[in-house]
C-alpha positions in Angstrom: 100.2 107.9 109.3 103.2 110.3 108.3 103.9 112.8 110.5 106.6 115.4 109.7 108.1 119.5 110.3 109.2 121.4 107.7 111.0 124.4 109.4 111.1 128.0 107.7 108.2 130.4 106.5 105.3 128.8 104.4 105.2 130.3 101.4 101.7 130.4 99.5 101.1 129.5 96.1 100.0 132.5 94.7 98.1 133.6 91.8 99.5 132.6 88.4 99.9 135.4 85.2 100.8 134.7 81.6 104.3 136.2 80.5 105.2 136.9 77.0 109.1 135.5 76.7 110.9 134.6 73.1 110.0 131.4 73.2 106.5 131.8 73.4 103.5 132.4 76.6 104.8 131.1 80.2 103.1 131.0 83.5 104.5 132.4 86.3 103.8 132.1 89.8 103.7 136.2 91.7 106.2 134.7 94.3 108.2 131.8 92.2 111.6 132.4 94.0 109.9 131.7 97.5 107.4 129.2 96.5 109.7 126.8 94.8 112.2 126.7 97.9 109.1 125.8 99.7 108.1 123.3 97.9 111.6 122.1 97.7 112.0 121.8 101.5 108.4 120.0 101.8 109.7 117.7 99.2 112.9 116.5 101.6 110.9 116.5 104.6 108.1 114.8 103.2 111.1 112.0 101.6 112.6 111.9 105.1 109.5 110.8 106.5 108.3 108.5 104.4 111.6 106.6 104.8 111.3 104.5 101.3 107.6 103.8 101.7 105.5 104.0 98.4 103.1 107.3 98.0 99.5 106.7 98.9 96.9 106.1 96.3 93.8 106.0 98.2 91.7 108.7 99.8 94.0 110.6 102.7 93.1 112.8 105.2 95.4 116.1 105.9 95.9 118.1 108.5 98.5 121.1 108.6 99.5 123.6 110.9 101.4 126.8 109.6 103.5 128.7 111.7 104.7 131.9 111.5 106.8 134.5 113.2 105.7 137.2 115.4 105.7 140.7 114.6 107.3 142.7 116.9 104.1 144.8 117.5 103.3 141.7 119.5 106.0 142.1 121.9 106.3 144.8 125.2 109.4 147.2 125.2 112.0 148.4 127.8 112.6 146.0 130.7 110.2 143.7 129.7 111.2 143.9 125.8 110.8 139.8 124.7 107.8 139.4 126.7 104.5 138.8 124.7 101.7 141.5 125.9 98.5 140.2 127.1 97.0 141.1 124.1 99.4 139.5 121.5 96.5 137.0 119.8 97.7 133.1 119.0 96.0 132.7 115.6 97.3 134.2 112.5 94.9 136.5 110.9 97.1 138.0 108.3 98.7 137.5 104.8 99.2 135.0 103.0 95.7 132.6 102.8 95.0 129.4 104.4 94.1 128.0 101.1 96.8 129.3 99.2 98.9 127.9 101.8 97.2 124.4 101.5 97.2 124.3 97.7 101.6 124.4 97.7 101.5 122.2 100.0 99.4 119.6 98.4 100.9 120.4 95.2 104.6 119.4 96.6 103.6 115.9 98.1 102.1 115.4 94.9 104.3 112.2 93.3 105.9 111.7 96.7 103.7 110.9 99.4 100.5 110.8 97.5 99.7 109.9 93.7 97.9 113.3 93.2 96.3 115.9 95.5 93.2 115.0 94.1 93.4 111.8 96.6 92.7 114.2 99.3 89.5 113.5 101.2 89.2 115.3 104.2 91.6 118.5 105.1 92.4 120.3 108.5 93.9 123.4 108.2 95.3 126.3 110.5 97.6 129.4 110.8 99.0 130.3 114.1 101.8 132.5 115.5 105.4 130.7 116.8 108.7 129.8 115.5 108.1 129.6 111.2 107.4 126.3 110.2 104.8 123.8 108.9 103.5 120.6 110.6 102.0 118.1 108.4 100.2 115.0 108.8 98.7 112.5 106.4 96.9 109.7 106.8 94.7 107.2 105.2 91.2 108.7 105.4 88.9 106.1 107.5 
């Protein structure tokens, strides 16, 4: 099993439109700034973790938790501004989608942890509020 944090705000891979350049048609991703420095920090955390070990080629399991910040809204004001109200919910039922979330990260353990995100068997996914980050784990599938 690899078990690893990759701290900051997941970015989604989002949807993909065709842009007319000089050169000819190129894809672009609507949030390619973000996404690759996503993908770039998974890359080094997913490295990190793995320590030298070769990626997995058989069926894997995933499971991921994203992380993000709090809006404000969730938080009471005046002497008891930084508290969370009663009503603040844990789960993260907003912008951007789980699956959208999933497919960068697949995509950027792709050629380093696994051989291709098609080896991907089972996956366990979640969104919840907290300090912005992304826990990952990976396994082979049993």
């Amino acid at each position: 099993m690899i078990a690893f944090t990759v701290h900051g705000t997941p970015a989604p891979q989002g949807s993909k439109t065709i842009v007319p350049t000089k050169a000819g048609p190129r894809t672009k991703e609507s949030n390619e700034r973000q996404l690759r420095a996503w993908r770039q920090a998974i890359a080094a955390a997913t490295t990190a973790a793995l320590d030298g070990q070769p990626p997995l080629t058989g069926p894997c399991e995933l499971d991921v938790t994203f992380v993000f910040g709090r809006p404000r809204a969730h938080y009471r004001t005046g002497r008891h501004a930084g508290e969370l109200k009663a009503s603040a919910p844990i789960h993260c039922d907003k912008r951007p989608d789980l699956d959208k979330l999933v497919r960068a990260v697949g995509d950027a353990l792709t050629g380093i942890a696994l051989v291709d995100d098609a080896v991907i068997v089972k996956l366990t996914a979640r969104k919840h509020y907290g300090s912005p980050a992304a826990h990952i784990e990976l396994r082979t599938a049993r």
